[in-house]
C-alpha positions as CSV (number, residue, x, y, z in Angstrom):
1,X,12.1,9.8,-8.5
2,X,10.8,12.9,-9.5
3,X,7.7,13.0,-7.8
4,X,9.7,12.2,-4.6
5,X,11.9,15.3,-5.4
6,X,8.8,17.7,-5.8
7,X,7.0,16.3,-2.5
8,X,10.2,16.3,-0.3
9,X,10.6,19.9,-1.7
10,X,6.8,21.2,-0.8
11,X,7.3,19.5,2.6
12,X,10.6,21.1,3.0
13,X,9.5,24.3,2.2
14,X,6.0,24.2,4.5
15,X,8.1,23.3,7.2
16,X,10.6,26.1,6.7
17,X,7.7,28.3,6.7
18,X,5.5,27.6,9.5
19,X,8.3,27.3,11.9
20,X,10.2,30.9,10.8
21,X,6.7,32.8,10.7
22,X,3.9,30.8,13.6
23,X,6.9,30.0,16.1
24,X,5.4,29.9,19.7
25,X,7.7,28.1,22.3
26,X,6.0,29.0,25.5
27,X,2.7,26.9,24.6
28,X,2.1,22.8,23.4
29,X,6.0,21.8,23.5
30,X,7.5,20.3,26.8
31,X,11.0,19.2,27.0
32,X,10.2,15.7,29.2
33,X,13.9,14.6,28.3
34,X,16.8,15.8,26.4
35,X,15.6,13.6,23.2
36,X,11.7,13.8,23.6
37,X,8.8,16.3,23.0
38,X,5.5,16.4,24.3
39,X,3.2,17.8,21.8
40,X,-0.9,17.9,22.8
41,X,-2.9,16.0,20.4
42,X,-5.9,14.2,20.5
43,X,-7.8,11.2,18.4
44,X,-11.2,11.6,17.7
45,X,-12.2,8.1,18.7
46,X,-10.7,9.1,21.7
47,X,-11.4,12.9,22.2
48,X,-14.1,12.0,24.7
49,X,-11.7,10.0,26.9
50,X,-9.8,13.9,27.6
51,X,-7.1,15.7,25.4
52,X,-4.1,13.7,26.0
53,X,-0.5,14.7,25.9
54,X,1.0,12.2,23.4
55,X,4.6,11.6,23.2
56,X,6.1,12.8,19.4
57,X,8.9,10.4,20.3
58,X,12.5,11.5,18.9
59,X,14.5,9.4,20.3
60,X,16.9,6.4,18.3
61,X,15.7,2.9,19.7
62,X,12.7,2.6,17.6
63,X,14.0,4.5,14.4
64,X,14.4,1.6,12.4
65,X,10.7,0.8,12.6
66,X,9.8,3.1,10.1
67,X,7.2,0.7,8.4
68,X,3.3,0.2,9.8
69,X,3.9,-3.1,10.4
70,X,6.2,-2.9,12.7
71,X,4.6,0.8,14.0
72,X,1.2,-0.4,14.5
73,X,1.3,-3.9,15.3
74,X,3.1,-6.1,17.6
75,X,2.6,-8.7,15.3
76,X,1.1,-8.7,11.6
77,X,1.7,-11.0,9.0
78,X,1.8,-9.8,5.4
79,X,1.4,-10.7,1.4
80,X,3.8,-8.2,-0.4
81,X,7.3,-6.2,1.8
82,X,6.6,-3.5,1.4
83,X,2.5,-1.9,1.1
84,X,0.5,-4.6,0.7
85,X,-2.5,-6.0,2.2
86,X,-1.6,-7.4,6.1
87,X,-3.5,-9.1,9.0
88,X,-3.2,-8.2,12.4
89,X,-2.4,-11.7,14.7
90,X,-3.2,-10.2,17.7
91,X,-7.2,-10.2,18.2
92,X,-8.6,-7.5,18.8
93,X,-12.4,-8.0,18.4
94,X,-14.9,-7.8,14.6
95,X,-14.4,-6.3,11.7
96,X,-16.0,-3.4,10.7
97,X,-19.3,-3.4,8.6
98,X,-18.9,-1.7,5.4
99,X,-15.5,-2.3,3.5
100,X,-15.2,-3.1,0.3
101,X,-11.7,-5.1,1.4
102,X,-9.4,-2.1,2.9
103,X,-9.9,-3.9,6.1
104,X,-6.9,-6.1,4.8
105,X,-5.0,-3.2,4.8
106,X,-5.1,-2.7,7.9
107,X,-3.7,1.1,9.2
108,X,-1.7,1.2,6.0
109,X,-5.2,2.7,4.9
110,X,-5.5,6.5,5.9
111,X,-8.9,6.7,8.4
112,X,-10.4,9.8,10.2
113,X,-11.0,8.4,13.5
114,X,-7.1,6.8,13.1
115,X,-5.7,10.4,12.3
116,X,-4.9,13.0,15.2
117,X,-6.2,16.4,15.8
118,X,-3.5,18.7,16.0
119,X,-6.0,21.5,17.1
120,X,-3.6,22.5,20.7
121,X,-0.1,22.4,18.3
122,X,0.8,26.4,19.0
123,X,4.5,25.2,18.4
124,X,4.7,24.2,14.8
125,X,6.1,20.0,13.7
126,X,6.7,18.3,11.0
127,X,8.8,15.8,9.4
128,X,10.0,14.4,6.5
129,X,11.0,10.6,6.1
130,X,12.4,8.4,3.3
131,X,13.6,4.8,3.1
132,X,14.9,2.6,1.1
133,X,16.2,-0.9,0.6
134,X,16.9,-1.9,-2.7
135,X,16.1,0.4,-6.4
136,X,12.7,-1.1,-6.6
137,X,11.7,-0.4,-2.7
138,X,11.3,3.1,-1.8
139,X,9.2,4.3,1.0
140,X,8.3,8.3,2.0
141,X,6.2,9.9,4.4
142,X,5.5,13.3,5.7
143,X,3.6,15.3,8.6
144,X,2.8,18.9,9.3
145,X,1.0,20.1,12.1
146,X,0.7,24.0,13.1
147,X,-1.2,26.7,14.3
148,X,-1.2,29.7,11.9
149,X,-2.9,31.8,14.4
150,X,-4.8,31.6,18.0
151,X,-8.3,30.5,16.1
152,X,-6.6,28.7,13.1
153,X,-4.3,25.1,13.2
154,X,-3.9,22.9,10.1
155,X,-2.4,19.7,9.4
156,X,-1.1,17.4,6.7
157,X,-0.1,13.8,6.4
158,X,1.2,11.6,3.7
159,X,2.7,8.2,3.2
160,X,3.8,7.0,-0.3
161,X,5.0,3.5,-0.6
162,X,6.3,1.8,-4.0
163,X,8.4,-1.2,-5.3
164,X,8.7,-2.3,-8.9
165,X,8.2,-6.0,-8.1
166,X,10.5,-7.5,-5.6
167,X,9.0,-10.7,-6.7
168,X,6.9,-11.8,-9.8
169,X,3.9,-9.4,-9.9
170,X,4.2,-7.9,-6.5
171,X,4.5,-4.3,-7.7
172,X,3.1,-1.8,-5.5
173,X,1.9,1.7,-6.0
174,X,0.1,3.6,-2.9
175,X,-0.3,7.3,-1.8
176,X,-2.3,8.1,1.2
177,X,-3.1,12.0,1.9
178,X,-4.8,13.7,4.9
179,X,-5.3,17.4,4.9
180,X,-7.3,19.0,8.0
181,X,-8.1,22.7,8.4
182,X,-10.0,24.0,11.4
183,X,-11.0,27.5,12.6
184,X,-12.8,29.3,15.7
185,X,-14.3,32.5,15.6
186,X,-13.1,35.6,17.4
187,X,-15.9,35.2,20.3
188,X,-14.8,31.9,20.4
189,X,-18.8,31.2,20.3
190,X,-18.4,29.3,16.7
191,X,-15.9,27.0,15.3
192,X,-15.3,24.4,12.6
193,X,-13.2,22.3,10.7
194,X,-12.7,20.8,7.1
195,X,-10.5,17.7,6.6
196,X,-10.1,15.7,3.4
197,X,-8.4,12.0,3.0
198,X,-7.6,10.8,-0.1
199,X,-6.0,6.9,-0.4
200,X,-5.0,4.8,-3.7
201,X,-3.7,1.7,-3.5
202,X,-2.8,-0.4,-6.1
203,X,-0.7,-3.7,-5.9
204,X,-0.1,-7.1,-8.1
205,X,-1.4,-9.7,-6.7
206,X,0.6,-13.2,-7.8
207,X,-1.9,-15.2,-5.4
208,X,1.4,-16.9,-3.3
209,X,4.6,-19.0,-4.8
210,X,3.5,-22.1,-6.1
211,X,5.6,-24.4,-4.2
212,X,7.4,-23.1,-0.6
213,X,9.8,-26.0,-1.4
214,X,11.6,-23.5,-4.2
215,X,12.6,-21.1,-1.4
216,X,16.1,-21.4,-0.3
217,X,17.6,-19.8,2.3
218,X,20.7,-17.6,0.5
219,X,20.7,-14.6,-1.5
220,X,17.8,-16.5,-4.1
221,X,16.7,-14.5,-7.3
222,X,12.6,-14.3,-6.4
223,X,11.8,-13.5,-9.2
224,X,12.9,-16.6,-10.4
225,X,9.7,-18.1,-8.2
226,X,6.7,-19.8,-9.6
227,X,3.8,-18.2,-8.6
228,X,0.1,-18.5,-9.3
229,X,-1.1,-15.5,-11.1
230,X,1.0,-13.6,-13.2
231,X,-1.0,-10.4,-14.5
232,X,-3.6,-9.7,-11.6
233,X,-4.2,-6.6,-9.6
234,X,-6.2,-4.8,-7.0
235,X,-6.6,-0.9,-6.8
236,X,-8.6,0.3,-4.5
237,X,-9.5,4.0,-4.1
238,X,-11.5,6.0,-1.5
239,X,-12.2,9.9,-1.1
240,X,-13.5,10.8,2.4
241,X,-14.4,14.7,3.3
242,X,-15.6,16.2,6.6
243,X,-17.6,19.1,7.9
244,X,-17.8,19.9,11.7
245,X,-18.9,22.6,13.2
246,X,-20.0,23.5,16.5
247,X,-21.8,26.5,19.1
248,X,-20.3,27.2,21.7
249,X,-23.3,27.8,24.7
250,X,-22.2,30.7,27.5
251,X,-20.8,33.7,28.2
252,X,-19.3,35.2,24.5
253,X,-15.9,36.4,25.2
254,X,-14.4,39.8,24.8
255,X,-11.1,41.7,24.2
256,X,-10.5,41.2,27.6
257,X,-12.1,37.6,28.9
258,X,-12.3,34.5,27.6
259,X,-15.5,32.8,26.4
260,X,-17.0,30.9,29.4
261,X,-17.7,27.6,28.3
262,X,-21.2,25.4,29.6
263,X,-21.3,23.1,26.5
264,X,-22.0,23.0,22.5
265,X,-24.1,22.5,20.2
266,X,-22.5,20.4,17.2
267,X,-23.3,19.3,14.1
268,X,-21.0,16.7,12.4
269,X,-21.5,16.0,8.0
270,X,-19.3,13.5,6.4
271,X,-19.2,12.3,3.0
272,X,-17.2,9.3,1.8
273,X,-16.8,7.0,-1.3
274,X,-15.0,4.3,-1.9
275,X,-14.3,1.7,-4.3
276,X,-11.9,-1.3,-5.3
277,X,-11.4,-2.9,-9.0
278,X,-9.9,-6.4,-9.4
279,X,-8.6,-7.2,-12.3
280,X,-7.2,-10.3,-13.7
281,X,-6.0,-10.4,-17.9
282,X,-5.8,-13.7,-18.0
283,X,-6.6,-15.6,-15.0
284,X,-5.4,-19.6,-14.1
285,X,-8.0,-21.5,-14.1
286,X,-6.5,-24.4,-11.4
287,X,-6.4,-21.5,-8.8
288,X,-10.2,-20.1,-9.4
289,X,-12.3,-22.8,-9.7
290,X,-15.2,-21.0,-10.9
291,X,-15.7,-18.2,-14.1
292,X,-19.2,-16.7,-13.0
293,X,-19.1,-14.0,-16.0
294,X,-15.8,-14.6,-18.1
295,X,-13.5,-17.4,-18.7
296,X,-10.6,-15.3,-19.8
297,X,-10.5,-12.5,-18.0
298,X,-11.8,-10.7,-14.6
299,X,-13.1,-7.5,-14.2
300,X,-14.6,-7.1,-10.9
301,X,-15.5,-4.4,-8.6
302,X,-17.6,-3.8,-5.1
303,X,-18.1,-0.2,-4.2
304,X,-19.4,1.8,-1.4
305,X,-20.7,5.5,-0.9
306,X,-21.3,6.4,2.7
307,X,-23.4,9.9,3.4
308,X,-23.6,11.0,7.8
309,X,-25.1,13.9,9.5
310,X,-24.5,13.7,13.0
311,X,-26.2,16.0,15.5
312,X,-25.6,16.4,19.2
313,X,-24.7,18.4,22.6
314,X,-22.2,17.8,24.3
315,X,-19.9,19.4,27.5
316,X,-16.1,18.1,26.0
317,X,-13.9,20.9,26.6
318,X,-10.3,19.6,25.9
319,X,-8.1,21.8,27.1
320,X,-9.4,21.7,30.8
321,X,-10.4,19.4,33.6
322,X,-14.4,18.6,33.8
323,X,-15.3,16.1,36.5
324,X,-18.5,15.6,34.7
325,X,-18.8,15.1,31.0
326,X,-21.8,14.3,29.0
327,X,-22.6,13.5,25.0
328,X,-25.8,12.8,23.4
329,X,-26.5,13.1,20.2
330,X,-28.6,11.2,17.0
331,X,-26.6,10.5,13.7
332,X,-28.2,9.6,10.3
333,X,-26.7,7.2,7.6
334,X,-27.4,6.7,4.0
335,X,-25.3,4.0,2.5
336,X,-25.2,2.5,-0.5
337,X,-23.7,-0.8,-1.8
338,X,-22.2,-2.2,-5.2
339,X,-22.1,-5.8,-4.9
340,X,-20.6,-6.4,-8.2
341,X,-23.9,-7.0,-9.9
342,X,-26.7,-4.4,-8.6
343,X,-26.8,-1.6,-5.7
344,X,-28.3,-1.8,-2.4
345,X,-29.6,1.1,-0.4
346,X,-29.2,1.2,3.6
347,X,-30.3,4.0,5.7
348,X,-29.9,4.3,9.3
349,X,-30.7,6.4,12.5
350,X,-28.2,6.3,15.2
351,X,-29.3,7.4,18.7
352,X,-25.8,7.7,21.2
353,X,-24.7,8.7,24.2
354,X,-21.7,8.7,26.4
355,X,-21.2,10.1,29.9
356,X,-17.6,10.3,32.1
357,X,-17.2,11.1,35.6
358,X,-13.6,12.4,36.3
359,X,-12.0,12.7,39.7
360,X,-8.6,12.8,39.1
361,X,-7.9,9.7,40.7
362,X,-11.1,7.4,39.9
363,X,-12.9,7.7,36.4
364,X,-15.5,5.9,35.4
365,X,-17.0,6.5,32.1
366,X,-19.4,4.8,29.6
367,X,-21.8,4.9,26.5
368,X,-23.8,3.3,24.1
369,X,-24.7,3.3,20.2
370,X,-28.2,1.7,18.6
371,X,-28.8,1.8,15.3
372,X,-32.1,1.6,13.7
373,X,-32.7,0.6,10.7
374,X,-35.1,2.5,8.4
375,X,-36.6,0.1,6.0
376,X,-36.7,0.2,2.0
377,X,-37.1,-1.5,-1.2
378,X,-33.8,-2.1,-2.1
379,X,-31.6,-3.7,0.6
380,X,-30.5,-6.6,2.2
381,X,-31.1,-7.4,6.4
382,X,-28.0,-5.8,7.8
383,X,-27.6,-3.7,10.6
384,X,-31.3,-3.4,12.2
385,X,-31.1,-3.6,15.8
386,X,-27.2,-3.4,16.0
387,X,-25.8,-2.2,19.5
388,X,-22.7,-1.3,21.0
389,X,-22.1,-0.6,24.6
390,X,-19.2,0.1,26.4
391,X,-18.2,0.7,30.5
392,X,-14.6,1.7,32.0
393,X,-13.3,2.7,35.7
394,X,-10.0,3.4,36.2
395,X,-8.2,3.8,39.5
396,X,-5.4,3.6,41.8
397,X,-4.6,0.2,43.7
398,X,-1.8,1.8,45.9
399,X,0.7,4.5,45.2
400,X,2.5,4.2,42.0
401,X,-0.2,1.0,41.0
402,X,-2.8,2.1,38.9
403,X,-5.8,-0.4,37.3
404,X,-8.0,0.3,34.3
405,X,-11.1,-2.0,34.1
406,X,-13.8,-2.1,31.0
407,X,-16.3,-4.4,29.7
408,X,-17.7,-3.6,26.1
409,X,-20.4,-5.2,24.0
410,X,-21.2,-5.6,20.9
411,X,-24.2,-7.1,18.8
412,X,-24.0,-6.6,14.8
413,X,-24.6,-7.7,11.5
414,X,-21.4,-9.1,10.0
415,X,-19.2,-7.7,7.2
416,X,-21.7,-6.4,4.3
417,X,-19.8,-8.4,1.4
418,X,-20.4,-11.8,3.4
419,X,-23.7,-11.3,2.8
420,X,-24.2,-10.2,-0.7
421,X,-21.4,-10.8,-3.5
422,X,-21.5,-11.2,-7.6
423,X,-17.8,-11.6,-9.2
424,X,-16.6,-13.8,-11.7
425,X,-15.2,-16.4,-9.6
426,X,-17.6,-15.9,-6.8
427,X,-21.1,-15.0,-5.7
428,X,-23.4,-16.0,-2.6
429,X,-26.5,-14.8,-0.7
430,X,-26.8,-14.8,2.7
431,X,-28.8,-14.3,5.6
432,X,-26.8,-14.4,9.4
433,X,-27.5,-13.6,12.4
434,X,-25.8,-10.9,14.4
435,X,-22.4,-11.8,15.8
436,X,-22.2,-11.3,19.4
437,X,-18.8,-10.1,21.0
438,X,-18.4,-9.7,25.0
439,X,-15.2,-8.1,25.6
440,X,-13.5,-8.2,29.0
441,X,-10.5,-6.3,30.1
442,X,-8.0,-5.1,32.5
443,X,-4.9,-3.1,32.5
444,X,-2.2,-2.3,35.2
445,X,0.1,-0.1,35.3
446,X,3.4,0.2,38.1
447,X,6.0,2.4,37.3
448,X,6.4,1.7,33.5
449,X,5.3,-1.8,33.6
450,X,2.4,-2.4,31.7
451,X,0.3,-5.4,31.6
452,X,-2.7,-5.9,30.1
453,X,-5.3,-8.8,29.6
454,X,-8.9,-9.5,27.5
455,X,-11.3,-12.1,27.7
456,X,-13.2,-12.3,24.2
457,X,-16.4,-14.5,24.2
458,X,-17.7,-14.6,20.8
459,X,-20.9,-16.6,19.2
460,X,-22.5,-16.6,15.7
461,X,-19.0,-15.1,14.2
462,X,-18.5,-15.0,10.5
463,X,-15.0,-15.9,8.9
464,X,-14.2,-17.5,5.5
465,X,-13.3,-21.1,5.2
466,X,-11.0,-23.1,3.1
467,X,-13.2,-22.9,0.1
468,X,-13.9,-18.9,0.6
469,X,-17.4,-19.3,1.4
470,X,-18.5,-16.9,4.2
471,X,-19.4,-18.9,7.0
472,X,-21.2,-18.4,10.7
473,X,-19.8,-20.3,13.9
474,X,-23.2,-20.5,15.6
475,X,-21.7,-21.5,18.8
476,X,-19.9,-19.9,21.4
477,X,-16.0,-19.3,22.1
478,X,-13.2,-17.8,23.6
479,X,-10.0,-15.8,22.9
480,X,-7.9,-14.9,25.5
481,X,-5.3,-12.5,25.0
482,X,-2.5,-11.2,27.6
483,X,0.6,-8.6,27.2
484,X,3.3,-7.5,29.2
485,X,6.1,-4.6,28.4
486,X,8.4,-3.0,29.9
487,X,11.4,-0.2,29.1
488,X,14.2,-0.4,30.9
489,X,17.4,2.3,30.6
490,X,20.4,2.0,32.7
491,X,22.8,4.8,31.5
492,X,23.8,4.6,27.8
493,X,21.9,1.1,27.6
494,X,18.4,-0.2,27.1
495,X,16.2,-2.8,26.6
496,X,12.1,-2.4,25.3
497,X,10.8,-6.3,25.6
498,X,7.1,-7.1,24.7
499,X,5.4,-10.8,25.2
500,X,2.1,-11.7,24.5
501,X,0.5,-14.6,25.0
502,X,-2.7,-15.7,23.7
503,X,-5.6,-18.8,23.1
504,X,-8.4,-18.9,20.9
505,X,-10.6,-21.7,22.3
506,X,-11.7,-22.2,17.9
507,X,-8.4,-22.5,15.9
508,X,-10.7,-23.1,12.7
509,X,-12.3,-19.8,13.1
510,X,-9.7,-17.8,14.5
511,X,-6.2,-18.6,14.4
512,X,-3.4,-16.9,16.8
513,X,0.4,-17.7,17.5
514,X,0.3,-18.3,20.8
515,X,3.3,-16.6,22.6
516,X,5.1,-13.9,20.8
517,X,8.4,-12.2,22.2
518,X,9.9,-9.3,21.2
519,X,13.1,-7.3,22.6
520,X,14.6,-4.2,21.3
521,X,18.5,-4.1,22.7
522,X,20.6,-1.2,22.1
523,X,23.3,1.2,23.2
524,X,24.0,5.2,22.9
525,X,27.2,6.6,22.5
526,X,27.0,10.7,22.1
527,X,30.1,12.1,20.8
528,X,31.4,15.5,20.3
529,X,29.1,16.8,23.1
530,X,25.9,15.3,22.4
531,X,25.8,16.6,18.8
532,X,26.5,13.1,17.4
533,X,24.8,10.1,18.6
534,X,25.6,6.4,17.5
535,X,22.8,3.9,18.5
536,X,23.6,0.5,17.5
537,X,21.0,-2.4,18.1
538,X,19.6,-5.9,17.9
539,X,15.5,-6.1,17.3
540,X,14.7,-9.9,17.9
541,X,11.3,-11.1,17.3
542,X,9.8,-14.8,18.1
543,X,6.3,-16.1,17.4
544,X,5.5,-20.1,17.9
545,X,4.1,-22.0,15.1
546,X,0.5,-22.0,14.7
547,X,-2.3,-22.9,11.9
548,X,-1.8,-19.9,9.5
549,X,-4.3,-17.8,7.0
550,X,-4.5,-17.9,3.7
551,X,-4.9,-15.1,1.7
552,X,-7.2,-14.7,-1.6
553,X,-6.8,-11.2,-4.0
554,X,-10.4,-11.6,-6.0
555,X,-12.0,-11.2,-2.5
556,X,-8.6,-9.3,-0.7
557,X,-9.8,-11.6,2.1
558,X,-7.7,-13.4,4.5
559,X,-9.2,-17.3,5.4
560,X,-9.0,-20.3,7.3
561,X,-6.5,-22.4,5.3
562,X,-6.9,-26.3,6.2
563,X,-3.6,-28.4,6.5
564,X,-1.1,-25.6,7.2
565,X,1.0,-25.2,10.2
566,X,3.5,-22.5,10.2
567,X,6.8,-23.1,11.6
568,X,8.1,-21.2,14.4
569,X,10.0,-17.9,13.6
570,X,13.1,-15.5,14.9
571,X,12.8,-12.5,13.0
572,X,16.4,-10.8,13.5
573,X,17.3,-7.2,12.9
574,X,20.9,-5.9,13.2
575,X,20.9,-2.0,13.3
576,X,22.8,1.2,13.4
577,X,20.7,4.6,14.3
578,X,22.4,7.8,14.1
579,X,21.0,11.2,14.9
580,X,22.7,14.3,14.2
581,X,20.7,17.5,16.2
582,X,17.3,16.8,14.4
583,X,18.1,14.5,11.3
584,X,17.9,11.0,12.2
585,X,19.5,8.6,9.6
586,X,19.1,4.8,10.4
587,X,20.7,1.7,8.5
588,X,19.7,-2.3,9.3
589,X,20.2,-5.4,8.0
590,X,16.6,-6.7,8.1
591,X,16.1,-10.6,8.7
592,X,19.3,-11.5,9.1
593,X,18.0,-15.2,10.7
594,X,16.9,-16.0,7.3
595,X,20.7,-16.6,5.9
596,X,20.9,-19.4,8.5
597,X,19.3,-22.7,7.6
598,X,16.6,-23.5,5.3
599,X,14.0,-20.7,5.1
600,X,10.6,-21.0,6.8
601,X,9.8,-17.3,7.0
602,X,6.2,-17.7,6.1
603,X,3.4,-15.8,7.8
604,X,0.6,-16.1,5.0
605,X,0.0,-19.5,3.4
606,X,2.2,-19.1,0.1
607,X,4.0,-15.8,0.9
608,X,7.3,-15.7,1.9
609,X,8.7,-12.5,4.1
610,X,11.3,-10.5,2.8
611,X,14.9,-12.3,2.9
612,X,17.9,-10.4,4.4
613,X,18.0,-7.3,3.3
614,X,20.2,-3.5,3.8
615,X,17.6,-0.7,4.4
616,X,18.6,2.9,4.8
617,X,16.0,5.5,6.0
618,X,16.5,9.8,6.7
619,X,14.1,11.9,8.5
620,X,14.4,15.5,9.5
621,X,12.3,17.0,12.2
622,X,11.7,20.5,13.0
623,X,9.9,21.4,16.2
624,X,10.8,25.3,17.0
């Protein structure tokens, strides 16, 4: 707990300080309602697609979500409760290239292109946040975003999530820390920025209960649960750093005029490494079949370093309209790969370019990445020829009815481990083709009610089978995906509903619940004049049975597990949010549908989800 104390204190005290000495209320903060605050932000996967205003949302109905699973994803199933790895069951499209297994983690894991820009934040925010649920769960995270000066913002995030072992070896200790400084000359003809991300994760891994039959539905011991390994553990570790800087082209301002912008020059360096250790003291040999290298013990590791210098011109001006935007620009990539037994050496050239037309009313953008692959000595045939294209129109369809259409398409090489591997309990080599993704969709929008829809055709894809052997699907197939939600408020009541439906034409390769509903119902009472508000509520969540995952910790690799159908599921939360002028304080009684009949709360193959369980969580905002 001390550590806790001395990072709530820094945090505290940051906050303190920006907002007495950099306040600035005339710029970045707009009062939309009496509980929410506009601040502008931007993503920079998505800086291209215009500065956005995104909602920092301080209102009470979603309070209780304090967790990524619940934030990120509509639906996710997951191995430990609380910061362990997760998988997303709702498709979105292929994996990235180069992990060394963080993609299980899913947005638990701390990534540039996932982190926002707080470069238009004149008006200072931050927050503090802590949860808990029982001694051994604990859960803190932090923001700070400001401005210190006209030419100088900065920004911190953090997320710190620990438990001592709610069941046998499920211990979990994670820190994530992003740290992003960026400048701009007086002239405003030069700029940069410097931003540093820092994630350690480490978790036991007790490879699933050994029988689901020993779960019970009330108040069980789980520790008292048979599971398969007792003294494994992942820890994964990854350092990323940035460099970006850019020249302005035009008129250099003055005292008296601003700097009259016609495009930039920029030059982009990143730096990465990254690395994860498995370790297993004294492994069981009816769950590994194989021992590669020991017959005791494992000690294995994958590990990959990641080198970019990006070089372009582009017209992007965020803080104003352009009805014509252009980016070109050619990236180079070193990369180099541990596969456990011997490195491989990968270096690329990137030539890209995206273009937007902007009127208002009709936008139509696209773009397109190729990546050559300069040949050596020392790798393996992955990522030559690889291509990614993308087009997107968005319009109105009548007044109040607006329709966003986009086709994207991808053609790469698979994951990098699939191909090459060399553990103690497993090793392959590989050679597969390039997996081919066409992605359809279409989203509609009508006063607040948002529907969306995506046709996935996919052919030559590579998942892992029951025996967790990578494997490519050389024929084609199809996953169609569909949401609908909705917020509605009359007076001091609400409702936020979600339903998805969605069909994967493979269920061996890729396997989906099929409908999942969710609805968020809730009530505000303010008392003494608005300075108290009581927000009770009832978060309900379905999903239908379907053919589930399993999940294995050598490889942290979610696979297609024969033989298993999940049961259906009502996920029931029972809360009570309470704000009190900027602290928010929320308490919940988390699965309360499991202490009704026998328990089938399983999502992974082996792993049950947390029983019913009181959670408190505090968080204190300052936005002056």
């Amino acid at each position: 707990m001390k550590a806790y104390k001395s990072i709530l204190f820094i945090i505290i005290l940051f906050s303190f300080i920006s907002n007495n000495t950099f306040a600035d209320k005339r710029d970045s903060v707009i009062a939309i309602a009496n509980d929410t605050t506009n601040i502008l932000f931007y993503y920079e996967d998505n800086a291209f697609s215009k500065a956005e205003l995104h909602y920092v949302d301080t209102t009470l109905h979603n309070s209780h979500r304090y967790s990524v699973k619940y934030n990120a994803y509509d639906i996710a199933a997951n191995t430990h409760f609380v910061g362990g790895p997760l998988k997303n069951l709702y498709f979105t499209g292929l994996s990235p290239q180069y992990s060394v297994g963080e993609n299980a983690l899913g947005k638990l894991y701390y990534r540039s292109i996932e982190m926002p820009y707080y470069k238009n934040v004149k008006t200072p925010y931050s927050e503090v946040f802590y949860t808990m649920a029982t001694a051994e769960e604990n859960y803190l995270k932090g923001i700070l975003a400001a401005k210190a000066s006209k030419r100088l913002y900065y920004g911190m995030n953090f997320n710190v999530e620990t438990t001592s072992g709610l069941m046998t070896n499920s211990q979990v200790q994670n820190a994530h820390f992003r740290g992003i400084v960026g400048f701009e000359a007086l002239n405003q003809r030069y700029g940069y920025n410097l931003e540093y991300i820092y994630n350690k994760m480490k978790f036991g891994e007790n490879g699933g209960i050994i029988s689901e039959f020993d779960v019970d539905s009330i108040e069980q011991n789980q520790q008292l649960l048979a599971v398969n390994l007792n003294e494994a553990y992942n820890l994964t570790k990854s350092n990323y750093f940035a460099f970006n800087q850019y020249l302005n082209i035009g008129k250099t301002a003055t005292d008296s005029t601003n700097h009259h912008f016609l495009g930039k020059l920029y030059l982009n360096t990143t730096y990465s490494s990254k690395a994860r250790l498995y370790n297993d003291k004294n492994w069981d040999s009816t769950y590994y079949q194989n021992a590669y290298i020991d017959s005791i013990q494992s000690f294995d590791s994958l590990a990959i370093t990641d080198f970019e210098m990006d070089l372009g011109i582009t017209n992007f001006y965020p803080e104003k309209h352009q009805y014509f935007v252009f980016n070109f620009g050619m990236a180079y990539n070193y990369k180099m790969y541990y596969n456990g037994e011997k490195d491989f050496f990968f270096n690329y050239a990137s030539p890209h370019g995206d273009i937007i037309l902007d009127f208002h009313k009709f936008i139509l953008e696209g773009g397109a990445r190729y990546q050559i692959k300069i040949p050596n000595g020392h790798s393996i045939d992955i990522g030559a020829n690889d291509l990614n294209m993308y087009g997107r129109m968005k319009f109105p369809l009548a007044k109040n009815f607006n329709l966003d259409v986009g086709l994207f398409m991808d053609l790469e090489s698979p994951e990098v481990k699939s191909y090459s591997i060399y553990s103690n309990h497993y090793k392959w080599e590989n050679n597969f083709n390039k997996q081919k993704h066409l992605e359809i969709n279409s989203h509609l929008d009508y006063r607040g009610y948002k529907l969306e829809g995506t046709i996935h055709t996919i052919s030559d894809f590579v998942y892992f089978d029951n025996n967790l052997t990578p494997q490519q699907y050389n024929q084609s197939f199809q996953v169609i995906t569909a949401k609908f939600k909705k917020e509605l408020h009359i007076k001091n009541v609400g409702t936020h509903f979600t339903l998805i439906y969605q069909k994967s034409s493979n269920n061996e390769v890729v396997r989906l619940p099929s409908f999942v509903a969710n609805g968020n119902f809730f009530f505000s009472l303010p008392i003494f004049k608005g300075a108290l508000v009581l927000h009770p509520g009832i978060d309900v969540t379905y999903l239908t049975a379907y053919n589930g995952y399993g999940y294995n910790p050598a490889l942290m690799q979610f696979y297609s597990y024969e033989g298993t159908e999940l049961k259906e599921q009502v996920y029931i939360d029972l809360y009570l949010n309470i704000r009190i002028k900027r602290a928010r304080v929320f308490i919940k009684y988390q699965n309360a549908a499991s202490m009704i009949g026998n328990y089938n709360y399983f999502l992974v193959k082996g792993y049950p989800q947390q029983a019913a369980t009181f959670k408190f969580g505090l968080s204190w905002r300052f936005i002056d």
